[in-house]
C-alpha distance (Angstrom), angle and dihedral (degrees) to the residues before:
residue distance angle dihedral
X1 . . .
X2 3.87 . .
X3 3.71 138.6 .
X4 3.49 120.3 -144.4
X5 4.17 117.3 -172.7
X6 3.96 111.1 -158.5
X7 3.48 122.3 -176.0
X8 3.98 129.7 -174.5
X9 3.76 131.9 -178.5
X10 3.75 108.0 -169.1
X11 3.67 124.8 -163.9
X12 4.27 102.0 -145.1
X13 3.71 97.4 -133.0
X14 3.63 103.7 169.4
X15 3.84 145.2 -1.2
X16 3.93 90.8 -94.7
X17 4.27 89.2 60.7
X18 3.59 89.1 36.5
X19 4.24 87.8 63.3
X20 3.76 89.8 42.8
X21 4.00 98.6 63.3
X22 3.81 97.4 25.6
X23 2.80 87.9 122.2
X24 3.81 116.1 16.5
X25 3.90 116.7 -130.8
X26 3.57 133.3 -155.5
X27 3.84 111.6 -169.2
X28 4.11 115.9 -159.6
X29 3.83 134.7 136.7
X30 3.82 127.1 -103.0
X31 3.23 97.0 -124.2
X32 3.69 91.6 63.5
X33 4.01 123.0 52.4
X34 3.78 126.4 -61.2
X35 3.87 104.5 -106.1
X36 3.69 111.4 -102.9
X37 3.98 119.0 -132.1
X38 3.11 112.4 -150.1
X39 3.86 103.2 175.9
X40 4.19 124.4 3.0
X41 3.71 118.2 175.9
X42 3.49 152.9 126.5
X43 4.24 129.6 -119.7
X44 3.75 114.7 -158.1
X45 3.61 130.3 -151.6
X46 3.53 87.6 -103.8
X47 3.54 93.6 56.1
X48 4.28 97.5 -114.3
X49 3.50 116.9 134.2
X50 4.24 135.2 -136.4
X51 3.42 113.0 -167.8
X52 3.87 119.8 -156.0
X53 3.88 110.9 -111.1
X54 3.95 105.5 -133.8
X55 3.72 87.2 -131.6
X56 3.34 86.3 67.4
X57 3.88 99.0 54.1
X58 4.44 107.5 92.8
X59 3.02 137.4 -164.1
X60 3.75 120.7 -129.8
X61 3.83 145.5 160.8
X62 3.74 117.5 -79.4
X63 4.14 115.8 -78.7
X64 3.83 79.0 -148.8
X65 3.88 114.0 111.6
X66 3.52 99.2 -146.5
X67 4.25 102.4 141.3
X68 3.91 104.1 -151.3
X69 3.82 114.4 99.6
X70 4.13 105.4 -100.2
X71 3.96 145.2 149.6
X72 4.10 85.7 -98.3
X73 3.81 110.1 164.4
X74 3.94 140.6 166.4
X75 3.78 131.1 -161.9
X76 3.59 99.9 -133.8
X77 4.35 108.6 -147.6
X78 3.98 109.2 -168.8
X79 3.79 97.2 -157.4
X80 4.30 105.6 -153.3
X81 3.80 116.8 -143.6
X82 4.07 93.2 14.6
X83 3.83 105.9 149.6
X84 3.57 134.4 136.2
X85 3.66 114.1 -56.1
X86 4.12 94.1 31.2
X87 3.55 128.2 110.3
X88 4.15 121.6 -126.6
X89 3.63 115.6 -152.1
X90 3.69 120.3 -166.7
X91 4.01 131.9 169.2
X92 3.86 118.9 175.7
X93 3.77 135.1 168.4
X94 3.81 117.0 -139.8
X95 3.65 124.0 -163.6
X96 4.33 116.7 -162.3
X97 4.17 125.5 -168.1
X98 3.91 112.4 -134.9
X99 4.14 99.8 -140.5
X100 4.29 81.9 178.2
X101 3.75 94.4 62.6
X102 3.39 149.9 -59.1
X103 3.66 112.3 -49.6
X104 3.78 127.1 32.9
X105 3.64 152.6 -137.2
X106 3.41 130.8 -155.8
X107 4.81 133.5 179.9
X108 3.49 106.2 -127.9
X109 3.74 94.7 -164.4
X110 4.01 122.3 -161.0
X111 4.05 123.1 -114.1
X112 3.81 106.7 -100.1
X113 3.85 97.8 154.9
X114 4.07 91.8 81.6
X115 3.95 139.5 25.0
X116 3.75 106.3 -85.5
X117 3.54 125.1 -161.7
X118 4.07 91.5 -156.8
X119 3.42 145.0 -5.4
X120 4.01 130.2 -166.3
X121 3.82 123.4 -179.7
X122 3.59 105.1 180.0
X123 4.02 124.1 171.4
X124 4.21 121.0 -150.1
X125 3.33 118.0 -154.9
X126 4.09 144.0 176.1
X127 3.11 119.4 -112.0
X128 3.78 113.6 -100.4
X129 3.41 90.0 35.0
X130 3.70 116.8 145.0
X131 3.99 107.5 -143.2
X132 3.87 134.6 156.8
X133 4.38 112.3 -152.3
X134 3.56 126.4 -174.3
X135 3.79 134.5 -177.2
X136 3.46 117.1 -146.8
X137 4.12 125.5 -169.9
X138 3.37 128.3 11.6
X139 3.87 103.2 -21.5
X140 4.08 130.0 135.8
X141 3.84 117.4 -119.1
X142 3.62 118.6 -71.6
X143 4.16 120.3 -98.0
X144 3.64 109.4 -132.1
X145 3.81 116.7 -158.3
X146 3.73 139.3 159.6
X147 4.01 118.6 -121.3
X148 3.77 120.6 176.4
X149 3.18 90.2 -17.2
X150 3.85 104.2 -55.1
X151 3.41 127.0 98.1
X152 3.60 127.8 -102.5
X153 3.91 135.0 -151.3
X154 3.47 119.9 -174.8
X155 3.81 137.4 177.9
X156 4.15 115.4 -159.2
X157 3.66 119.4 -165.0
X158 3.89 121.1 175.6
X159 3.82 133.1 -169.3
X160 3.75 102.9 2.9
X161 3.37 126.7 177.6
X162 3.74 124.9 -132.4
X163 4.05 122.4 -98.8
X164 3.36 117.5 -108.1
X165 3.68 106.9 -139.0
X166 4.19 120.1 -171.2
X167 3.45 124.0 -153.3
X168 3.53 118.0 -71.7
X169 3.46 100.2 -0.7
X170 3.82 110.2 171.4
X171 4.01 112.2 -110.6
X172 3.94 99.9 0.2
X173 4.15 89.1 -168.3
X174 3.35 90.9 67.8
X175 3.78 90.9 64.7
X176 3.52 87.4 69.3
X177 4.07 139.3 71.3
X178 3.30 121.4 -118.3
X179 3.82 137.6 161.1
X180 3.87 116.0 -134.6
X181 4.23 128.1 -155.5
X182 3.22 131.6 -168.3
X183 3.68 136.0 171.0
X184 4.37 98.7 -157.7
X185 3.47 105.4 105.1
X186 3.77 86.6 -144.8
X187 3.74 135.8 -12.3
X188 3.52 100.4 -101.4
X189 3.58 80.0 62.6
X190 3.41 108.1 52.8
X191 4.16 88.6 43.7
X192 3.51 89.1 60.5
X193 3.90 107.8 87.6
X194 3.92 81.7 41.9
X195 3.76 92.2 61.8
X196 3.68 97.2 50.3
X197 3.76 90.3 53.5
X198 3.35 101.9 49.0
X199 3.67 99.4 47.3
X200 3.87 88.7 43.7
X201 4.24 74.2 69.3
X202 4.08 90.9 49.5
X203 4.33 111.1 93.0
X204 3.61 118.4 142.4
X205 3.60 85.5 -173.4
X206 3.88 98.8 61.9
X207 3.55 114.1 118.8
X208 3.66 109.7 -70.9
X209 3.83 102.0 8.5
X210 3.27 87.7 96.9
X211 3.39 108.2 51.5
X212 3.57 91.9 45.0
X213 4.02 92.6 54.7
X214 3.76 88.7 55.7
X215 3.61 92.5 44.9
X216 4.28 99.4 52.5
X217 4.08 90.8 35.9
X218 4.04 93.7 50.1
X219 3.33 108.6 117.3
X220 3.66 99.8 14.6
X221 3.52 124.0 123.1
X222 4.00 112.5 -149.9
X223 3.31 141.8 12.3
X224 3.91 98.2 -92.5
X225 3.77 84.2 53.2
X226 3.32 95.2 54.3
X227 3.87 100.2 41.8
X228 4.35 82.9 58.7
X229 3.36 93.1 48.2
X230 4.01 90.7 51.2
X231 4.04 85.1 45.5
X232 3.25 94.0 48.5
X233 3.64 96.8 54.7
X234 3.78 95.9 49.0
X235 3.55 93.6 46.3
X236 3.61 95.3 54.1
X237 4.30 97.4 34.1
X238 3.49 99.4 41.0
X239 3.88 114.1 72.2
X240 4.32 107.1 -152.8
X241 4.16 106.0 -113.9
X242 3.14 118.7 149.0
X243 4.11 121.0 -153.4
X244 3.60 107.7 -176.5
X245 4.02 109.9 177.3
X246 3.62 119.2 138.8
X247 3.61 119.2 -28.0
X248 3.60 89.6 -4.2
X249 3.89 93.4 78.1
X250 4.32 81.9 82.2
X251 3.51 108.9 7.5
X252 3.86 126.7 74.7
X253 3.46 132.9 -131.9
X254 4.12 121.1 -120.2
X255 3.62 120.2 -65.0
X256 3.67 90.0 -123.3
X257 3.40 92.6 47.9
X258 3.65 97.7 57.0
X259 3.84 99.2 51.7
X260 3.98 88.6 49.9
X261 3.50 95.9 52.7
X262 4.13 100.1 36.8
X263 3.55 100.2 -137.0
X264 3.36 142.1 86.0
X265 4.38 151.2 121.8
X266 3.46 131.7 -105.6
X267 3.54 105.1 -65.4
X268 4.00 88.9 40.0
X269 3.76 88.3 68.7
X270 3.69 102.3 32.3
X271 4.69 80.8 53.1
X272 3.54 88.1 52.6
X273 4.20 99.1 41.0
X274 3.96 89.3 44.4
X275 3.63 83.2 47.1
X276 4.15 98.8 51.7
X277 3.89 87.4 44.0
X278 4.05 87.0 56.2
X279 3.63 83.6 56.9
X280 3.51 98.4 54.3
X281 4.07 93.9 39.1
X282 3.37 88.7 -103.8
X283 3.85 118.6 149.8
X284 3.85 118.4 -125.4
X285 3.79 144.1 159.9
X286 3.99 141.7 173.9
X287 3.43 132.3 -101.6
X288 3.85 125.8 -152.0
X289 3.75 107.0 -151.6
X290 4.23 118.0 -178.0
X291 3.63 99.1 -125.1
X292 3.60 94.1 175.5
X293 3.80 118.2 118.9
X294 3.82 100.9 -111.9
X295 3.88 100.1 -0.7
X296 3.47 95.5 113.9
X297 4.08 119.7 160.7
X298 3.83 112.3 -96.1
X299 4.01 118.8 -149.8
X300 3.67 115.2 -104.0
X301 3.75 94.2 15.9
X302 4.12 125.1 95.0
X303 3.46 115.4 -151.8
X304 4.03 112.7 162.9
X305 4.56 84.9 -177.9
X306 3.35 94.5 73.9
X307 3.97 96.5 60.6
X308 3.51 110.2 82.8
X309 3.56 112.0 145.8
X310 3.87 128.6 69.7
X311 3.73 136.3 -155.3
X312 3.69 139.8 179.6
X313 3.61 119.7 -98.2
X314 4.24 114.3 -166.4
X315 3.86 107.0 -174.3
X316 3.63 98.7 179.4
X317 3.12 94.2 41.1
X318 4.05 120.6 71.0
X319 4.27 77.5 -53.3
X320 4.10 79.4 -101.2
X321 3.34 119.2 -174.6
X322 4.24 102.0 -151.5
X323 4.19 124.4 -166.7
X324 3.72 97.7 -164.2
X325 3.94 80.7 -174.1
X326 3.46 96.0 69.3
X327 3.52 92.2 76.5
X328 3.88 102.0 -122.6
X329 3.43 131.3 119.6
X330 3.99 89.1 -154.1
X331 3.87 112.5 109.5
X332 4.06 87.8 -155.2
X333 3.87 89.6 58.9
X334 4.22 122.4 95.4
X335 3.91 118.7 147.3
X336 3.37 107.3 -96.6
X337 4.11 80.2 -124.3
X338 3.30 87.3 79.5
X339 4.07 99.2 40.5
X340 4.14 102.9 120.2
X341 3.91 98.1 3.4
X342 3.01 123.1 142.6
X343 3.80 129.4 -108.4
X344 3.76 153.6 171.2
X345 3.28 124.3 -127.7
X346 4.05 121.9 -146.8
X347 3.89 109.2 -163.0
X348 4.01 118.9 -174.4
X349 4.03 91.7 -110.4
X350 3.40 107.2 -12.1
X351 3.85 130.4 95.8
X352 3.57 119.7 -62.8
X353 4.08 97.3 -128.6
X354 4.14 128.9 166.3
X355 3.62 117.5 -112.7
X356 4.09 138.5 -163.5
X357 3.82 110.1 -133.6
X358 3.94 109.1 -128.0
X359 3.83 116.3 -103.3
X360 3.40 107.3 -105.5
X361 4.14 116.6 -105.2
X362 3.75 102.4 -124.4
X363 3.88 82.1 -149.4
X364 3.66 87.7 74.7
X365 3.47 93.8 55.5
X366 3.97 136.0 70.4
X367 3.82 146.4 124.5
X368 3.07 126.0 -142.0
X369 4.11 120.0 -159.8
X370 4.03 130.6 -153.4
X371 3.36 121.5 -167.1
X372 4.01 141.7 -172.7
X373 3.23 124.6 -170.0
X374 3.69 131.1 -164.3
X375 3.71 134.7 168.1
X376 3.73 122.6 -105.4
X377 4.06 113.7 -122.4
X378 3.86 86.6 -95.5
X379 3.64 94.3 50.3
């Protein structure tokens, strides 16, 4: 776990900033700690003082609108007396599980929406401590210091001017600073504990895996034919929801679970495909993908958070790389999203190891569209 204290003092300009932190919200997930706040207030011109009465502090599900069923929560802070002219003043601790490994990282990005007078990212740590930082974007070396005997990195940024963003410009995050931490050594490293759990998931021989394999491969003759036949199956008998509370958010259920049920996310499909191939002697693997606009891996920094997608990786097989979300039962089709990503992939023993997905062959791809048309009644 890791605790990360924010605090924001926020001058309320104009009617539009007003309406964005009226009232102030704290996203987080159940499953990790409810957000501490440690101070809430607001500083008129005139220099008086209203406090925010902890009773007063809810709270409530997420404002995010995110679809998939998750453990999304906000602390909502109603913030008396906040008009333009006044000052909000907010300090909160935050405290995140690691379901990777153990250790963490974690962006801490810099505001870029609004003016800001001055920003300061600093990172505490033990002494001891093993930890990689990086500063990405336009941001002045780091200060190192020494306080109470742990040592201090900090990042000071005055009178910034806010980011002008245009519509649909690809990977918005990117626009902005930010300073990233992480205490895996290396990737391979911080994948680790994520392997073990997910193949502790992986048994062709669970009670109907097997039966199943038999049943989708009869008939077919090779082990490309066989791998379709198994794609095609999920991807038309498994319906894509994804219900992301507690571990869940990385970890997939059992492969025998999923086909019983008839639902399940990314990793639910690519457990129970990995699975069926087992059965059939069939080699297969996962694939973390970042499919986070913007969170794209950094050199020389580990962060397991940012991959959150997962494909199918067949070696000796055609070395295909399959999306079963992508809803097609065609082995030649990947989204061209994910056409020269980058990836990791997580074999049962072998070595953890990053990977380039292939460009996709536009050969491979096509639609082809028949139409009738018929006039309406009215013509």
């Amino acid at each position: 776990r890791s605790i990360q204290r924010t605090r924001e003092t926020v001058l309320i300009r104009n009617e539009g900033i007003l309406q964005f932190y009226q009232p102030y919200h704290i996203e987080f997930d159940a499953s990790d700690a409810v957000p501490v706040v440690r101070l809430a207030r607001v500083i008129q011109r005139d220099g008086t003082v209203q406090d925010v009465d902890p009773a007063d502090i809810l709270i409530t599900s997420s404002p995010s609108e995110h679809t998939d069923i998750d453990d999304s929560r906000a602390v909502a802070i109603p913030l008396p007396g906040l008009k333009e002219g006044s000052i909000l003043d907010i300090v909160y601790d935050e405290e995140t599980k690691s379901w990777y490994s153990v250790g963490w990282s974690t962006r801490l990005f810099i505001p870029g929406v609004f003016p800001v007078l001055e920003s300061i990212v600093e990172i505490s740590s033990s002494p001891g401590l093993e930890m990689k930082c990086r500063g990405v974007g336009e941001l002045p070396e780091p200060v190192e210091t020494e306080v109470a005997g742990r040592r201090l990195l900090a990042w000071r940024m005055t009178d910034l001017e806010p980011i002008a963003i245009e519509n649909f410009a690809p990977n918005v995050f990117e626009l902005y600073p930010w300073v990233g931490v992480s205490t895996h050594l290396s990737i391979e490293a911080g994948i680790e504990l994520y392997r073990q759990d997910f193949w502790s998931t992986i048994d062709a021989s669970a009670p109907g895996v097997k039966e199943l394999a038999e049943k989708l491969t009869e008939g077919q003759k090779g082990d490309r034919a066989k791998v379709e036949a198994i794609l095609k199956h999920v991807v038309e008998s498994v319906q894509y929801v994804a219900i992301e509370l507690g571990s869940g958010r990385f970890l997939p259920s059992k492969p025998e679970e999923i086909f019983q049920r008839g639902y399940g996310d990314c990793k639910d499909m690519v457990a129970l495909m990995v699975s069926l191939f087992e059965a059939n002697g069939i080699e297969a693997e996962p694939v973390l993908l970042s499919d986070r606009e913007g969170f794209k891996p950094v050199e020389g920094l580990a962060e397991p958070f940012i991959y959150t997608h997962v494909i199918v990786h067949t070696p000796g097989v055609d070395d295909l790389y399959i999306d079963p979300t992508a809803g097609s039962p065609c082995l030649s089709y990947l989204p061209v999203s994910l056409s020269g990503a980058p990836g990791i992939v997580v074999p049962r023993k072998d070595k953890i190891r990053m990977v380039t997905i292939p460009e996709t062959d536009r050969s491979q791809h096509g639609i082809t569209l028949e139409a009738d048309l018929m006039p309406t009644p009215d013509n």
